[in-house]
C-alpha positions as CSV (number, residue, x, y, z in Angstrom):
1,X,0.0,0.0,0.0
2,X,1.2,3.4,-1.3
3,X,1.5,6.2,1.2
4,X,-0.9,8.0,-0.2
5,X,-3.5,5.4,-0.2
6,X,-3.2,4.4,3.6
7,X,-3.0,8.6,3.8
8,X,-6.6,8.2,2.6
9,X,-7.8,5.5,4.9
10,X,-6.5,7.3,7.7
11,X,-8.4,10.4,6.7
12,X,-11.9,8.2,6.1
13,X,-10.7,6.2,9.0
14,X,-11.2,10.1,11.3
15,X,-14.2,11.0,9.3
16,X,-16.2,7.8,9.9
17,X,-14.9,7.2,13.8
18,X,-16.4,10.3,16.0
19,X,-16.1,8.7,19.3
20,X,-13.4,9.4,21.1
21,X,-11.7,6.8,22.8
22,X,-12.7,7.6,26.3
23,X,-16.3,7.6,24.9
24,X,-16.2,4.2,22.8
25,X,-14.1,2.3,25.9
26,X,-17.7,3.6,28.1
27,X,-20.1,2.4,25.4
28,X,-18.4,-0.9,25.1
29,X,-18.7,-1.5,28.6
30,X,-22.7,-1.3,28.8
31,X,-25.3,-4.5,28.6
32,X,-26.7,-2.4,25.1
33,X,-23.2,-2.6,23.8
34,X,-22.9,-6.3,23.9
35,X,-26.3,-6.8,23.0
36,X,-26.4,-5.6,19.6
37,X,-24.3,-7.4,16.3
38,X,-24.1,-10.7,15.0
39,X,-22.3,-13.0,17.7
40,X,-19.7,-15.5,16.4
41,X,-20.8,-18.8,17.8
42,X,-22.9,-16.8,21.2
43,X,-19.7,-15.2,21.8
44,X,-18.3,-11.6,21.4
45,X,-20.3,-9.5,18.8
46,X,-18.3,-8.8,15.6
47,X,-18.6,-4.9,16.0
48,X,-18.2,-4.9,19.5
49,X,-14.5,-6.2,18.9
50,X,-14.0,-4.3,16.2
51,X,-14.8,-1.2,18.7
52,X,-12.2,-2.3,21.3
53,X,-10.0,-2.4,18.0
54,X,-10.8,1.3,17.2
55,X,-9.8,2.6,20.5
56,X,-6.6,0.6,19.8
57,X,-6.3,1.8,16.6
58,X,-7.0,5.8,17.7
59,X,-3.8,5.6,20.2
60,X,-1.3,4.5,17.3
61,X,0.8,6.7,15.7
62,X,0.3,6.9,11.7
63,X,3.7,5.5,11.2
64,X,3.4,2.5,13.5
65,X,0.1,1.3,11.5
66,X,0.1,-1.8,9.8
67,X,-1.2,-3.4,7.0
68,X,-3.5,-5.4,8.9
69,X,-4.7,-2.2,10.6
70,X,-5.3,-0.1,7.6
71,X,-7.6,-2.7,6.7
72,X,-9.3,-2.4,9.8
73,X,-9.6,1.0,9.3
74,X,-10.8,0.6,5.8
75,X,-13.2,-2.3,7.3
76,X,-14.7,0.4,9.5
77,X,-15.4,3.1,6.9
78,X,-17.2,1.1,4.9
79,X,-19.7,-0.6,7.5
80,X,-20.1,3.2,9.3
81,X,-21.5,4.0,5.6
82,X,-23.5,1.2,5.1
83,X,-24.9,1.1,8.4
84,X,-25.6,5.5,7.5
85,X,-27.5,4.5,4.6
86,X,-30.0,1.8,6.5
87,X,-31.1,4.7,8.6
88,X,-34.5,4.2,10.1
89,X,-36.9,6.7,10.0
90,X,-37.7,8.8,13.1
91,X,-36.3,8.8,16.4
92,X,-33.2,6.3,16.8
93,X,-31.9,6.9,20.2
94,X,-32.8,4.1,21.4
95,X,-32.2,1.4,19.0
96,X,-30.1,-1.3,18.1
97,X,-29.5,0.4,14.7
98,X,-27.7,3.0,16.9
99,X,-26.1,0.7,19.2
100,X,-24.5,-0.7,16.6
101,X,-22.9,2.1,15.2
102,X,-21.9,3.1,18.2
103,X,-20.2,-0.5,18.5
104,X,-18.3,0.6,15.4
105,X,-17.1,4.1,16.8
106,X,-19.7,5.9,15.2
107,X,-22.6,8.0,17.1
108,X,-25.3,9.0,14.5
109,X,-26.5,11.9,17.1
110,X,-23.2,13.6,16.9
111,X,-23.8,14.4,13.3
């Protein structure tokens, strides 16, 4: 990967993620946060690991990312946009739609 290119991710990777850390390590500590997501065999939830991952990932430095994170990154852009276009209509504070968003490092309210 060109530097340019994981330039981009990182970029997509800031504009998708608007938890902070502090706020995404709370939210993944909370019964609704574990709820939500397709569980791998009744285990962890797929975005709820993918939000402990984000927290990781938003503590490295750009020039200590690897390959295999850019492609986390680039994972979590594209399911933060996905999951924006399902958007249900009227209030979604409290709903799984937003839960698992949130699991992602995304908070549809802050937008």
């Amino acid at each position: 990967m060109d530097d340019d290119e994981a330039k981009q991710i990182r970029a997509d990777f800031s504009d998708a993620v608007n938890m902070s850390g502090r706020e995404l390590r709370e939210w993944l500590e909370t019964d609704d946060s574990e709820a939500v997501g397709d569980h791998k065999d009744g285990g962890e939830a797929v975005g709820h690991e993918m939000g402990r991952h984000i927290v990781e990932l938003q503590g490295t430095k750009a020039g200590d990312l690897t390959d295999e994170d850019l492609a986390r990154m680039r994972k979590v852009v594209g399911y933060v946009h996905r999951h924006l276009a399902q958007r249900p209509k009227g209030d979604v504070t409290d709903t799984r739609w937003r839960y698992s968003l949130m699991n992602w490092g995304h908070d549809p309210l802050k937008d």
